[in-house]
Biopython code that builds the backbone (N, CA, C, O; Angstrom):
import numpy as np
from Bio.PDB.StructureBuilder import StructureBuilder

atoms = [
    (1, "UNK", "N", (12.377, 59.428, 30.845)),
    (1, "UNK", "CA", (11.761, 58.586, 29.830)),
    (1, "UNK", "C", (11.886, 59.260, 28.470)),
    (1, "UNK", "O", (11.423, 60.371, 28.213)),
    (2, "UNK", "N", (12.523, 58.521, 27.669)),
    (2, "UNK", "CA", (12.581, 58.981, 26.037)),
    (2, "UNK", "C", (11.315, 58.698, 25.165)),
    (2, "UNK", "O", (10.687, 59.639, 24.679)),
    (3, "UNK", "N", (10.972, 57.501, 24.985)),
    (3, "UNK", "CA", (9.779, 56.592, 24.586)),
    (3, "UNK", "C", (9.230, 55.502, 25.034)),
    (3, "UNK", "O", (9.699, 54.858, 25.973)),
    (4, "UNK", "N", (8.317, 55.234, 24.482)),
    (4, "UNK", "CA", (7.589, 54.523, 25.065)),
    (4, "UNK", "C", (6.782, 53.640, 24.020)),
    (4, "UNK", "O", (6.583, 54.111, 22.900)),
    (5, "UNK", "N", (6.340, 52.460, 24.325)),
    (5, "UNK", "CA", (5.360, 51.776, 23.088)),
    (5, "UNK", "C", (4.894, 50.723, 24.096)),
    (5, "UNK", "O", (5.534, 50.124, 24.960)),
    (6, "UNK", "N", (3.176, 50.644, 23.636)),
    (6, "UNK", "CA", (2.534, 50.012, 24.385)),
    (6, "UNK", "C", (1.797, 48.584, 23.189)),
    (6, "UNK", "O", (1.527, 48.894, 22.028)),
    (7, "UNK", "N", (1.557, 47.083, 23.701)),
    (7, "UNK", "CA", (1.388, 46.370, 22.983)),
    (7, "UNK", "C", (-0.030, 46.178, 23.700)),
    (7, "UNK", "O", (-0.127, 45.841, 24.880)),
    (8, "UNK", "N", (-1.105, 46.427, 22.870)),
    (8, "UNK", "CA", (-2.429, 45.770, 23.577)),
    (8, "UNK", "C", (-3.120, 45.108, 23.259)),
    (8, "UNK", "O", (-3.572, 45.388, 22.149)),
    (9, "UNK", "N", (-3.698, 43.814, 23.927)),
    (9, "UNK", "CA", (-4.786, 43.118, 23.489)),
    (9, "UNK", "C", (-3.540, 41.501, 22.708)),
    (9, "UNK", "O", (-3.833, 40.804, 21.736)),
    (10, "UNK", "N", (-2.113, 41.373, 23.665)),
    (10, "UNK", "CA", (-1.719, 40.824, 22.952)),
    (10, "UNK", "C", (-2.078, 39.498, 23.162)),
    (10, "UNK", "O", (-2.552, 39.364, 24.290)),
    (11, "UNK", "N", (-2.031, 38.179, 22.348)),
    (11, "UNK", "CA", (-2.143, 37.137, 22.312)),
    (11, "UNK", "C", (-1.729, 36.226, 23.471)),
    (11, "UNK", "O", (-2.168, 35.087, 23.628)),
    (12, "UNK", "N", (-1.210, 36.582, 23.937)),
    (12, "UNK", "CA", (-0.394, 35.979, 25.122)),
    (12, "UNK", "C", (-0.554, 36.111, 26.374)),
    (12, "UNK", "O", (-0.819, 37.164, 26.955)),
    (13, "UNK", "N", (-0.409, 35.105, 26.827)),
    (13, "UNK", "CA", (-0.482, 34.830, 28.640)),
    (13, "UNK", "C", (0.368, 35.902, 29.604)),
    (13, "UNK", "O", (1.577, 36.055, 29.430)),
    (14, "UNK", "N", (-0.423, 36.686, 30.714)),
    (14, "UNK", "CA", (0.821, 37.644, 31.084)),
    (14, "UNK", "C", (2.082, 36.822, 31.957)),
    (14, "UNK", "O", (3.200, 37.285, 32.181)),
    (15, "UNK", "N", (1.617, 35.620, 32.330)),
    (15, "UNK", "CA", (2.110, 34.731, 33.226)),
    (15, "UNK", "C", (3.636, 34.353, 32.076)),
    (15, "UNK", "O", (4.711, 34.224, 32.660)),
    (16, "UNK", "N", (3.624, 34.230, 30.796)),
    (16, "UNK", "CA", (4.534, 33.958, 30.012)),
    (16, "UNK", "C", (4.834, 34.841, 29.398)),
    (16, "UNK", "O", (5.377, 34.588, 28.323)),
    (17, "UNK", "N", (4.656, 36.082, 29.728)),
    (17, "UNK", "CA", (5.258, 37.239, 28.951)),
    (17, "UNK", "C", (6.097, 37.541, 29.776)),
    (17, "UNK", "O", (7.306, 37.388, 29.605)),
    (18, "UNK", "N", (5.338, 38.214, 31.221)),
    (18, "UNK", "CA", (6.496, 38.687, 32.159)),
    (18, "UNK", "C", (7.883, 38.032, 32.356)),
    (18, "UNK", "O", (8.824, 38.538, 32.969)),
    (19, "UNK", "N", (7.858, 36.377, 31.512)),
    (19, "UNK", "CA", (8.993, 35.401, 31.734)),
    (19, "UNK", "C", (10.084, 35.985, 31.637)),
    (19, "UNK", "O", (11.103, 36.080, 32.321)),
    (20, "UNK", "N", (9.322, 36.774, 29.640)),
    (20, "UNK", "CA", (10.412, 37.289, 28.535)),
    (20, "UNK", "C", (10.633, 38.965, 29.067)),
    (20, "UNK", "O", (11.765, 39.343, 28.765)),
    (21, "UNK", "N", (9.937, 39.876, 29.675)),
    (21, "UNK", "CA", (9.973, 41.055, 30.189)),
    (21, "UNK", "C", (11.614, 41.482, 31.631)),
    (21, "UNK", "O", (12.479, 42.357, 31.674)),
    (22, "UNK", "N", (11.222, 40.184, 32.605)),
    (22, "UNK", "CA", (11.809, 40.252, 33.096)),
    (22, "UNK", "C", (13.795, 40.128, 32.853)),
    (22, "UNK", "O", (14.753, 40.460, 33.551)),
    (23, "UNK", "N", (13.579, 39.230, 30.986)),
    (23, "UNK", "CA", (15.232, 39.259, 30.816)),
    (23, "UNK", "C", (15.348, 40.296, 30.422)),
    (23, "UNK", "O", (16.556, 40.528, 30.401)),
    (24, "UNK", "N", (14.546, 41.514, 29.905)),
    (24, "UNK", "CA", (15.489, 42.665, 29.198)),
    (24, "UNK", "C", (14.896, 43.998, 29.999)),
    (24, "UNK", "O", (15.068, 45.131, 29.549)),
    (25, "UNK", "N", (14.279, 43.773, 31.064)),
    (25, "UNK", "CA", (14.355, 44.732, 32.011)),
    (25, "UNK", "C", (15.916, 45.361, 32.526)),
    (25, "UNK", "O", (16.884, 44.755, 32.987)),
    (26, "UNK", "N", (15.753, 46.551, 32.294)),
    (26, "UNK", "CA", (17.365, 46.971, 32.650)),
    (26, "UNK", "C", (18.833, 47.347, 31.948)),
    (26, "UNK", "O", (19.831, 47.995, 32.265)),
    (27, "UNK", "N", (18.298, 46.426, 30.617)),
    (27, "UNK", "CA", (19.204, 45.762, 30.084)),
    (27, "UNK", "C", (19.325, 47.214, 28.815)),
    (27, "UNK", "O", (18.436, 48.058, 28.706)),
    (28, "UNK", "N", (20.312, 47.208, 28.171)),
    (28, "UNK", "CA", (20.526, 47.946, 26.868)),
    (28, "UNK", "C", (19.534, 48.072, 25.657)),
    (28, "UNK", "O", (18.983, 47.023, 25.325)),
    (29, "UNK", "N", (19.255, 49.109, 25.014)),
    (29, "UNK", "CA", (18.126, 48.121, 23.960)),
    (29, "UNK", "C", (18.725, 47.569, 22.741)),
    (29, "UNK", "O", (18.003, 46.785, 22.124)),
    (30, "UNK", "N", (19.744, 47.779, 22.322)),
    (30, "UNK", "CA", (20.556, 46.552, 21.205)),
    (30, "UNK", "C", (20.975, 45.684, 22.297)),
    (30, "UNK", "O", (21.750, 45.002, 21.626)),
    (31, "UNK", "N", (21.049, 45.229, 23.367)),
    (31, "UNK", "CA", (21.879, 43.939, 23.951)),
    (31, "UNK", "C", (20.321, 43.209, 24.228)),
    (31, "UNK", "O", (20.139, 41.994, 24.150)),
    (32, "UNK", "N", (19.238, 44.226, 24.569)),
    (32, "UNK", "CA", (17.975, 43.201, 24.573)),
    (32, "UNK", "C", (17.232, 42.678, 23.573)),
    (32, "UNK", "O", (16.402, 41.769, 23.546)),
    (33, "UNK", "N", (17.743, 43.527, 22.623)),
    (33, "UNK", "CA", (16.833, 43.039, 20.929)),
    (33, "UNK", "C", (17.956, 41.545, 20.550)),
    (33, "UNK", "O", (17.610, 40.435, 20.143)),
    (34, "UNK", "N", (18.985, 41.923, 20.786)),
    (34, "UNK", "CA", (19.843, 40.507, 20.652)),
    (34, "UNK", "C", (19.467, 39.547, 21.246)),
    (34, "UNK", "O", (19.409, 38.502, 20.598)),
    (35, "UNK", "N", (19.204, 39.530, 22.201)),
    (35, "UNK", "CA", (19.004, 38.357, 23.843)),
    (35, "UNK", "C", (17.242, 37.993, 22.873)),
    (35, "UNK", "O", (17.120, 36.839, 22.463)),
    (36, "UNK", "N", (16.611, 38.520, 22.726)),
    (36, "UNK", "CA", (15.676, 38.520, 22.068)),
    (36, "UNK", "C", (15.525, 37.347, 20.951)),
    (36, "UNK", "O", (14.794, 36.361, 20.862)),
    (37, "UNK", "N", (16.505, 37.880, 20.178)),
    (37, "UNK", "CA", (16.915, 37.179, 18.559)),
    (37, "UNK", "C", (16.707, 35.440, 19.116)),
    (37, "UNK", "O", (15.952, 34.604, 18.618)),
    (38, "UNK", "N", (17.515, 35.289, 20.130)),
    (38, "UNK", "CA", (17.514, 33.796, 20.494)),
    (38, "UNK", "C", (17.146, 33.172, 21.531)),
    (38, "UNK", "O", (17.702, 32.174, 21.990)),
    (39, "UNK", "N", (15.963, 33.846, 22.066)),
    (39, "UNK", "CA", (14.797, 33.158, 23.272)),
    (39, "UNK", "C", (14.442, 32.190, 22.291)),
    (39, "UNK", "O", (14.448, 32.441, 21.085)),
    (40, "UNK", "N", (14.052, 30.797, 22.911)),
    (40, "UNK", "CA", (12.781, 29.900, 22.248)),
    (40, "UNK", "C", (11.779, 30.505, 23.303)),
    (40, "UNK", "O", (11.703, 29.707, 24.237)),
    (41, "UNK", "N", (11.139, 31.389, 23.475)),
    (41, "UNK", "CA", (10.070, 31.636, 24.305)),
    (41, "UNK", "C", (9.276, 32.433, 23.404)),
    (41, "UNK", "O", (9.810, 33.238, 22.641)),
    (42, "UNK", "N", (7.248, 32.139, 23.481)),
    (42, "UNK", "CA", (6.562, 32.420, 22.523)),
    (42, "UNK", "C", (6.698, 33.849, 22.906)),
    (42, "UNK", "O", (6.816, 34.473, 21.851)),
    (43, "UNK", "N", (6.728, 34.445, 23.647)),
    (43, "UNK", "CA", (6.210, 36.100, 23.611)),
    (43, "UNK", "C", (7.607, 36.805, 23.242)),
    (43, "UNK", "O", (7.516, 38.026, 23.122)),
    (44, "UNK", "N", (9.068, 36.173, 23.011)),
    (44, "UNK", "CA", (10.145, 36.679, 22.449)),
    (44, "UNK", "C", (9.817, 37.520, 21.326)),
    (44, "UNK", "O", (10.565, 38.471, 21.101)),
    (45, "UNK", "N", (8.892, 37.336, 20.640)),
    (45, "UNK", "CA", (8.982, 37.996, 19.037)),
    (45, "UNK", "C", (8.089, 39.256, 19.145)),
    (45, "UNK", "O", (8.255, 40.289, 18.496)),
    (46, "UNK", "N", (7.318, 39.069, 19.871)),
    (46, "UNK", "CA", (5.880, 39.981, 20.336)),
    (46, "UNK", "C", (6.888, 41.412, 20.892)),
    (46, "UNK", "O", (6.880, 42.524, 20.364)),
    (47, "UNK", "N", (7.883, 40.894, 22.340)),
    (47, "UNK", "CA", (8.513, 42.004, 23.303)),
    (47, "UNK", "C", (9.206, 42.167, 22.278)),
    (47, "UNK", "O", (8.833, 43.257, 21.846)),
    (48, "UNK", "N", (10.403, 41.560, 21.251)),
    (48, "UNK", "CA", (11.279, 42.168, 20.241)),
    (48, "UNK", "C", (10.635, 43.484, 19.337)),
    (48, "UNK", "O", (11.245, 44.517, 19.057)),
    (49, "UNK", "N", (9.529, 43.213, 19.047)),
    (49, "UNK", "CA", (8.755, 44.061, 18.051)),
    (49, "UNK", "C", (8.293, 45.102, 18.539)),
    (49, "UNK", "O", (8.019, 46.141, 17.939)),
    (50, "UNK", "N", (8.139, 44.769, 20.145)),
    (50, "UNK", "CA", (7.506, 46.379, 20.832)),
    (50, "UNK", "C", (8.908, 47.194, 21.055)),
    (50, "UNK", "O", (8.870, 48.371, 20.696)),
    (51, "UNK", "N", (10.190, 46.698, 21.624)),
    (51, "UNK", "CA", (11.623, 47.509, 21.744)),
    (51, "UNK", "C", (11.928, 48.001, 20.510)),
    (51, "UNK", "O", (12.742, 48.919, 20.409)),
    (52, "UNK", "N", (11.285, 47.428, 19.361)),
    (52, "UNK", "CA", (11.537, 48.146, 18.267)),
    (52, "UNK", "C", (11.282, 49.381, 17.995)),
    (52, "UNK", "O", (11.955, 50.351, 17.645)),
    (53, "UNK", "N", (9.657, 49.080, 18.326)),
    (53, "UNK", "CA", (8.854, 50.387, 18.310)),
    (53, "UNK", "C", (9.030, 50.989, 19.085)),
    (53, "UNK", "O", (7.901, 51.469, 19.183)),
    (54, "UNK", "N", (9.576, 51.438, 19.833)),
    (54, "UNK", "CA", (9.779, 52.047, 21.071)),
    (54, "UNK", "C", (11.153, 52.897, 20.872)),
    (54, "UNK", "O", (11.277, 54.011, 21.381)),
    (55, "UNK", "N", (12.492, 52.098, 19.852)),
    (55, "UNK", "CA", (13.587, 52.892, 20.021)),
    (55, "UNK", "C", (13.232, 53.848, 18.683)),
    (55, "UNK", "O", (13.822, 54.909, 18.482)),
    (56, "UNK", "N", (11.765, 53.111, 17.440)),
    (56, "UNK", "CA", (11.575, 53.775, 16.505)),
    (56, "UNK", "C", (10.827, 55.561, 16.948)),
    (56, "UNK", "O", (10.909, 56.633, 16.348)),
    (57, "UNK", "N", (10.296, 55.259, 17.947)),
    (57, "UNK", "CA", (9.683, 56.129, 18.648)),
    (57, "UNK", "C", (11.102, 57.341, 19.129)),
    (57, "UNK", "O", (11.521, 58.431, 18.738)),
    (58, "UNK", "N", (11.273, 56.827, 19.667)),
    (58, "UNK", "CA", (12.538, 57.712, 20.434)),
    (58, "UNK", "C", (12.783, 58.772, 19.436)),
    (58, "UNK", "O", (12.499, 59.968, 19.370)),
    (59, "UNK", "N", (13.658, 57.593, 18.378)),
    (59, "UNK", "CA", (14.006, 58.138, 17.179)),
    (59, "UNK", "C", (13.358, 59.583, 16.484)),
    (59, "UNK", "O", (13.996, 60.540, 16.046)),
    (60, "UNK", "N", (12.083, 59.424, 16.534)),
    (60, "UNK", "CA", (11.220, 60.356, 15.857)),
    (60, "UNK", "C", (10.714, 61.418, 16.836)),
    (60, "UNK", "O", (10.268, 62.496, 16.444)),
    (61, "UNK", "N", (10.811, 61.030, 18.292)),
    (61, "UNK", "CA", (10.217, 62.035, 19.330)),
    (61, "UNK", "C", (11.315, 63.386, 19.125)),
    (61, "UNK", "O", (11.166, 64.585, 18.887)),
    (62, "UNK", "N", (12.535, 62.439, 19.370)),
    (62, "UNK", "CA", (13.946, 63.446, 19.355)),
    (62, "UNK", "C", (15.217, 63.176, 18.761)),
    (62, "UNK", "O", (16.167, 62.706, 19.388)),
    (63, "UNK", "N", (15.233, 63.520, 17.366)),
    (63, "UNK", "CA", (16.866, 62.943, 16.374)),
    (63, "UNK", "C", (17.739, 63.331, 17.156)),
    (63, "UNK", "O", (18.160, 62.181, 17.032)),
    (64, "UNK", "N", (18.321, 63.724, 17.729)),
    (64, "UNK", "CA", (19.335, 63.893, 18.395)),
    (64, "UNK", "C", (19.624, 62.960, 18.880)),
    (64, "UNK", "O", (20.790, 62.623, 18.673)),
    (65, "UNK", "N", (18.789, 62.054, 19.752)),
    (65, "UNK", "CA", (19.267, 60.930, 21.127)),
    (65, "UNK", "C", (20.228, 60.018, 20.438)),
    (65, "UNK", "O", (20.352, 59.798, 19.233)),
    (66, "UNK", "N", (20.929, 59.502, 21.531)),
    (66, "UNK", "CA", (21.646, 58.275, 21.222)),
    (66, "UNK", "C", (21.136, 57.085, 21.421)),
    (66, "UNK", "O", (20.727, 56.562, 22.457)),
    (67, "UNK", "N", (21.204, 56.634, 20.158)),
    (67, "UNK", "CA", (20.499, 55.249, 20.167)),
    (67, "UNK", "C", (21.563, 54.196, 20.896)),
    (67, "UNK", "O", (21.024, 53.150, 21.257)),
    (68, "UNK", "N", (22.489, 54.268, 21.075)),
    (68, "UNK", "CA", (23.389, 53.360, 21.892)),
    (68, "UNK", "C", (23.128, 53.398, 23.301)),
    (68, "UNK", "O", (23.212, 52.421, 24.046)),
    (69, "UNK", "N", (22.794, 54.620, 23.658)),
    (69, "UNK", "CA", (22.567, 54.825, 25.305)),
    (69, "UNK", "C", (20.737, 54.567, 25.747)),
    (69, "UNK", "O", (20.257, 54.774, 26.862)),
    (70, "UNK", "N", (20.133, 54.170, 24.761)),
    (70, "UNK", "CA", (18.692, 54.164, 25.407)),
    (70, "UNK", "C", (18.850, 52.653, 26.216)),
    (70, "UNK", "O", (19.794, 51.874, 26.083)),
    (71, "UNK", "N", (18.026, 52.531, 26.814)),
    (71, "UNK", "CA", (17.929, 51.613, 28.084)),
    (71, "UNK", "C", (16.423, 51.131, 28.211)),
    (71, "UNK", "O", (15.602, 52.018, 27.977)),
    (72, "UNK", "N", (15.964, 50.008, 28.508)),
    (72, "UNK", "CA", (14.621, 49.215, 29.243)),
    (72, "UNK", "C", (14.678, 50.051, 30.506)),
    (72, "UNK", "O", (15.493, 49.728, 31.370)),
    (73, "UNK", "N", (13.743, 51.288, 30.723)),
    (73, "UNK", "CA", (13.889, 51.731, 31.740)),
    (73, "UNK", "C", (13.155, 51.113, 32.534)),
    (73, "UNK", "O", (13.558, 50.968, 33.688)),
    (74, "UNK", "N", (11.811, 50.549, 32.119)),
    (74, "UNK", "CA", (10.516, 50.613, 32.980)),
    (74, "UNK", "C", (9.998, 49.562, 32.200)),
    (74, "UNK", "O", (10.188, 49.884, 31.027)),
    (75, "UNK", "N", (9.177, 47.952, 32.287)),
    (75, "UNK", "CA", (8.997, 47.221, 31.171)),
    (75, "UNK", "C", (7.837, 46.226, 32.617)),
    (75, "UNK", "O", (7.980, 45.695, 33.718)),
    (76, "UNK", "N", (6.973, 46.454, 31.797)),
    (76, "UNK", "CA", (5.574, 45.869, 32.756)),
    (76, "UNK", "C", (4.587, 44.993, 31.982)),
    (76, "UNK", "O", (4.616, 45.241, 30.777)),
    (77, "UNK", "N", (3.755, 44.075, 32.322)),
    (77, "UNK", "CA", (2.855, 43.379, 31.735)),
    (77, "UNK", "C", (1.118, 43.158, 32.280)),
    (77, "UNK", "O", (0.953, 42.567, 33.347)),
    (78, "UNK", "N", (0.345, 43.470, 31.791)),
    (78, "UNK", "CA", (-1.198, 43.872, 32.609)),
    (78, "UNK", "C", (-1.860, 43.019, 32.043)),
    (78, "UNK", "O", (-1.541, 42.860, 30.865)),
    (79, "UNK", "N", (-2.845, 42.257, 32.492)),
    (79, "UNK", "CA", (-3.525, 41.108, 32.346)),
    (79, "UNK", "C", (-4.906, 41.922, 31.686)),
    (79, "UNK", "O", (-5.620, 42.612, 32.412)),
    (80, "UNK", "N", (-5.220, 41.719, 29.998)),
    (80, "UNK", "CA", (-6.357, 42.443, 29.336)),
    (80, "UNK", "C", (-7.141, 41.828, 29.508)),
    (80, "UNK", "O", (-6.936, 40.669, 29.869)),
    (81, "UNK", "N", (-8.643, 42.410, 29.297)),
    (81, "UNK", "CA", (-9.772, 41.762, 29.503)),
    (81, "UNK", "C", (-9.757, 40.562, 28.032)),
    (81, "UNK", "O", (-8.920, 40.648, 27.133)),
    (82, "UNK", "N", (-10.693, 39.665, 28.069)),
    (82, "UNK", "CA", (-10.901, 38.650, 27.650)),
    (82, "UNK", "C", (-11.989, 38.615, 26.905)),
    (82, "UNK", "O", (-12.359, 37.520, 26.481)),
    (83, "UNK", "N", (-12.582, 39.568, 26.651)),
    (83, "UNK", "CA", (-13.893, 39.628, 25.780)),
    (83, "UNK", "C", (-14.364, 38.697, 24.533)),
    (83, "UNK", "O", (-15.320, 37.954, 24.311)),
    (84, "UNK", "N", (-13.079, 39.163, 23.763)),
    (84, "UNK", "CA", (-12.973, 38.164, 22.366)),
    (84, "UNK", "C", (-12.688, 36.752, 22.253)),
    (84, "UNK", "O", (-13.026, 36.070, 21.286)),
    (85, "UNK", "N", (-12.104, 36.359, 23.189)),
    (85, "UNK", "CA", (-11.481, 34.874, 22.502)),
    (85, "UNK", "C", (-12.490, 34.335, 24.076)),
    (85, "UNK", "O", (-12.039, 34.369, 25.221)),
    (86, "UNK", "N", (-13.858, 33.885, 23.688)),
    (86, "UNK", "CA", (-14.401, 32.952, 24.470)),
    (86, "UNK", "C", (-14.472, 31.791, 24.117)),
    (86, "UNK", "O", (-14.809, 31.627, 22.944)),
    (87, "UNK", "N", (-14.202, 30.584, 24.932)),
    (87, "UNK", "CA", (-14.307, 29.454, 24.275)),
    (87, "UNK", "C", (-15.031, 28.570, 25.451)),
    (87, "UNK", "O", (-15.177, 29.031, 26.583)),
    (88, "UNK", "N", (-15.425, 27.397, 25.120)),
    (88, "UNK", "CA", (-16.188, 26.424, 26.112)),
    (88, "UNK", "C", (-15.682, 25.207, 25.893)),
    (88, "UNK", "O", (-15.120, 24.927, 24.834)),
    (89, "UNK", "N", (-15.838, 24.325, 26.920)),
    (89, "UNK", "CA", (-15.608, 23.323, 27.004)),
    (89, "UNK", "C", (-16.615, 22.274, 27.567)),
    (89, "UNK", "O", (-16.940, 22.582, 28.714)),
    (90, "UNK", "N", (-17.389, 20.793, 26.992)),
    (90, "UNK", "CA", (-18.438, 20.526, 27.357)),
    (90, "UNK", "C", (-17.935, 19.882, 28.996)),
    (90, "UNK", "O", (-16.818, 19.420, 29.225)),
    (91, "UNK", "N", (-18.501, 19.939, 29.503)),
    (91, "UNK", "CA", (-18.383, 18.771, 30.934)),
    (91, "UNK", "C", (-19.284, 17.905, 30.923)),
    (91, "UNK", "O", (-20.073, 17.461, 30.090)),
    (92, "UNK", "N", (-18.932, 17.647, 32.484)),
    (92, "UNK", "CA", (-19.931, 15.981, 32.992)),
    (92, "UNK", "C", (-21.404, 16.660, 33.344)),
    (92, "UNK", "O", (-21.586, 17.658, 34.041)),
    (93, "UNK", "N", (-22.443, 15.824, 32.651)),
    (93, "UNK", "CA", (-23.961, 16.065, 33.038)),
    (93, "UNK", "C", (-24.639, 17.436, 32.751)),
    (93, "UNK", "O", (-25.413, 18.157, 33.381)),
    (94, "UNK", "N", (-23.975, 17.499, 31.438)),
    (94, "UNK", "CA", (-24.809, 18.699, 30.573)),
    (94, "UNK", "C", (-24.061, 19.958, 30.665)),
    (94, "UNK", "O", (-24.621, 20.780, 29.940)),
    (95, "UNK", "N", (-23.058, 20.449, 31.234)),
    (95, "UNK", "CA", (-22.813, 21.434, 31.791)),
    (95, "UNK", "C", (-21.210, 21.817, 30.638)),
    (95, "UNK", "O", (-20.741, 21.149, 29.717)),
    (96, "UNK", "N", (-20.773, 23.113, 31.215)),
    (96, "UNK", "CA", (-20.235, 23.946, 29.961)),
    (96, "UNK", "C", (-18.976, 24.521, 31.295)),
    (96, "UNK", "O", (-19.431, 24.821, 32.399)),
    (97, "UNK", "N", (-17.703, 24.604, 31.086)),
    (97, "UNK", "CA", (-16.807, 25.903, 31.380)),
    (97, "UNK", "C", (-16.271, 26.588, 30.764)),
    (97, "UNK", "O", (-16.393, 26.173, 29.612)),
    (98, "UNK", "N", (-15.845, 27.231, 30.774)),
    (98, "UNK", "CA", (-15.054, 28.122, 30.495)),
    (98, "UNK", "C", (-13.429, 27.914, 30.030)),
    (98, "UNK", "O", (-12.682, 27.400, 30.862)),
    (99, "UNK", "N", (-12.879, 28.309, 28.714)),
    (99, "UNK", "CA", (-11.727, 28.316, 28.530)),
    (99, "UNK", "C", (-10.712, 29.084, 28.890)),
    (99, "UNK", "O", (-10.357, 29.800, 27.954)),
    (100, "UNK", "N", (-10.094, 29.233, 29.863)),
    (100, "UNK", "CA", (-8.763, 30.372, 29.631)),
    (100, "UNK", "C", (-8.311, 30.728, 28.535)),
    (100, "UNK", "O", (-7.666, 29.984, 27.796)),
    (101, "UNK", "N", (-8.663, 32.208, 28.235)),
    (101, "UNK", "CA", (-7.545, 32.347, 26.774)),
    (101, "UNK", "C", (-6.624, 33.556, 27.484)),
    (101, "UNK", "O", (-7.263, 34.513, 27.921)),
    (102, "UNK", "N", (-5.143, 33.577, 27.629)),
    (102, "UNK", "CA", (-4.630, 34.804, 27.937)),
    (102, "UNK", "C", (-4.568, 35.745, 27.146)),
    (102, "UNK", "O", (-4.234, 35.542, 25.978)),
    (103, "UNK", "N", (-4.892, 37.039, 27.627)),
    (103, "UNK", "CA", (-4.327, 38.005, 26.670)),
    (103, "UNK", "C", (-3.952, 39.409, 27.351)),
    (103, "UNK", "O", (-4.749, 39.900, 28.151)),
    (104, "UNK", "N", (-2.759, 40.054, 27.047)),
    (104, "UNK", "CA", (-1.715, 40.871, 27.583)),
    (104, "UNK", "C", (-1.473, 42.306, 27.135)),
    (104, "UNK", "O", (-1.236, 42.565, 25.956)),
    (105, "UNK", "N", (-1.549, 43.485, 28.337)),
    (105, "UNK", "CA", (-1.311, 44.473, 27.607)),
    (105, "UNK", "C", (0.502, 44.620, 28.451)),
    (105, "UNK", "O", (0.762, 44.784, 29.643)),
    (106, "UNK", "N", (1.517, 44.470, 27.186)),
    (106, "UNK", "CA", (2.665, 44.701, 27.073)),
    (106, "UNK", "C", (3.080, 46.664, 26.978)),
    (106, "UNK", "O", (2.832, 47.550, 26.160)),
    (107, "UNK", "N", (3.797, 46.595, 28.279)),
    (107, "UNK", "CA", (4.418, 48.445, 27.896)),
    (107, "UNK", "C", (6.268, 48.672, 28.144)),
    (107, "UNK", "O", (6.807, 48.267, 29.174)),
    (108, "UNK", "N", (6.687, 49.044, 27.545)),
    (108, "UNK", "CA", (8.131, 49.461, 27.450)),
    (108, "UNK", "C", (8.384, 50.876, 27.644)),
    (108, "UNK", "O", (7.870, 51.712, 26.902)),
    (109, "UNK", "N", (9.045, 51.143, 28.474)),
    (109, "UNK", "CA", (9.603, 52.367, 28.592)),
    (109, "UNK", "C", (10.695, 52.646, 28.415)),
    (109, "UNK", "O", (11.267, 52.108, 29.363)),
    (110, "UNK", "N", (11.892, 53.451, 27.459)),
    (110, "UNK", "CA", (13.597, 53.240, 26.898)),
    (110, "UNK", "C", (13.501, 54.428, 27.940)),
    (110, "UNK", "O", (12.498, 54.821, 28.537)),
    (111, "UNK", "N", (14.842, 54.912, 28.008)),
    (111, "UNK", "CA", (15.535, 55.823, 29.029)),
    (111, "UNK", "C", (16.883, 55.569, 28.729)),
    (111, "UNK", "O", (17.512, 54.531, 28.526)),
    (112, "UNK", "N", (17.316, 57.313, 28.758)),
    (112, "UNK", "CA", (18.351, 57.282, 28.640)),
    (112, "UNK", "C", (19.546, 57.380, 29.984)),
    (112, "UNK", "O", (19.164, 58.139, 30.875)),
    (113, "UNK", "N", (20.648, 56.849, 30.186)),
    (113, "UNK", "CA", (21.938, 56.706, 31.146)),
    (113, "UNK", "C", (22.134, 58.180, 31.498)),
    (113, "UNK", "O", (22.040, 58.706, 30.388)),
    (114, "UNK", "N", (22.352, 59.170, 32.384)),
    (114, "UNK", "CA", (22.921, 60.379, 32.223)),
    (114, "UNK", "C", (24.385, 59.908, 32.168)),
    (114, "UNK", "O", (25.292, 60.727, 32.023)),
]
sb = StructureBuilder()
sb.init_structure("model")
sb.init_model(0)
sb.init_chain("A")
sb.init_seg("    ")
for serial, (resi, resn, name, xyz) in enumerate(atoms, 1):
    if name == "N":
        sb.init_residue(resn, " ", resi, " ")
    sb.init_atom(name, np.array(xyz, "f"), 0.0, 1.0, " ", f" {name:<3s}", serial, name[0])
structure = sb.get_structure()
């Protein structure tokens, strides 16, 4: 593992993140920031911005590395608690539920090819 960058508390459903996680798992990190560029999928811009931070990371952990050879080594999505965004909804005969709001802790791990 070279770097790493973790996104928390993000806006988003993990159910629709992992959508966008699962295309650049594996994948190069300029061929996934590209693939990125042209998802219509909402959490595209969110995962683009964390591979950013992540090869910015690299960058600064160790100048030396090659930024051509870092890699999506490891790329996971954890379902955050919900504290903040409560919402309600009225029902039938006085009564109240509960809104789903998703929200996602996003982590990237780059790695380099030996």
């Amino acid at each position: 593992m070279v770097s790493k960058a973790i996104a928390r508390f993000a806006r988003i459903s993990p159910r629709k993140a992992r959508m966008v996680i699962n295309l650049v798992r594996g994948r190069q990190a300029g061929e996934a920031l590209q693939l990125l560029e042209f998802t219509p999928k909402a959490a595209a811009p969110v995962v683009k911005k964390l591979i950013e931070s992540a090869v910015a990371n690299a960058r600064t952990l160790s100048p030396g590395v090659d930024l051509d050879g870092l890699f999506v080594e490891t790329a996971f999505v954890d379902k955050a608690p919900n504290r903040h965004m409560r919402r309600w909804r009225p029902r039938a005969m006085g009564r109240a539920t509960r809104i789903q709001k998703g929200m996602s802790h996003i982590t990237i791990h780059l790695g380099t090819r030996e």
